[in-house]
Phi, psi and omega in degrees: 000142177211149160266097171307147173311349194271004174075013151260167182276129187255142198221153195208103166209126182266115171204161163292162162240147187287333197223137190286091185187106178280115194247150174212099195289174172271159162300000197251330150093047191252305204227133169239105173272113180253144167232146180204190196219206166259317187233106147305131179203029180157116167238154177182137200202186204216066200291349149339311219232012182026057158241162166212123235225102170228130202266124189276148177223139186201141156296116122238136191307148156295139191074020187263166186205142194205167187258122182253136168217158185246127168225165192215127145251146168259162160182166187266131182168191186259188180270343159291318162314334192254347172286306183285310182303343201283310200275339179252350200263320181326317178324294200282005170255138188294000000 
């Protein structure tokens, strides 16, 4: 844990995770914003800045040139519902 000059607390834990994907339920627990990428290689987020972050990783060489992409949903549903779109949508991502 660390306290930024920016008056936020930065929370730091390195663990594998089973799914590259970050979820974020409402307080109300209706609506979920989920992100997730194709090769995910670092998830993280702020809960302070209701940010989230999954940083894609891929090798390339120089002068190589490649496509990345990131999606992010919102919808009203759980957190099992946002693991199987997760699960079904990723494929289809570059």
């Amino acid at each position: 844990m660390e306290h930024g000059s920016d008056g936020i607390t930065y929370y730091y834990k390195a663990e594998p995770v089973n799914q590259s994907m970050l979820a974020t339920l409402s307080k109300d627990g209706k609506w979920i914003v989920v992100t997730f990428s194709h090769t995910t290689g670092n998830v993280w987020s702020n809960p302070e800045l209701t940010c989230q972050h999954v940083d894609e990783d891929r090798p390339l060489a120089p002068g190589q040139k490649t496509v990345l992409q990131v999606k992010l949903l919102v919808f009203r549903g759980t957190l099992n519902e946002a693991l199987k779109k997760v699960v079904a949508q990723r494929p289809a991502l570059q």
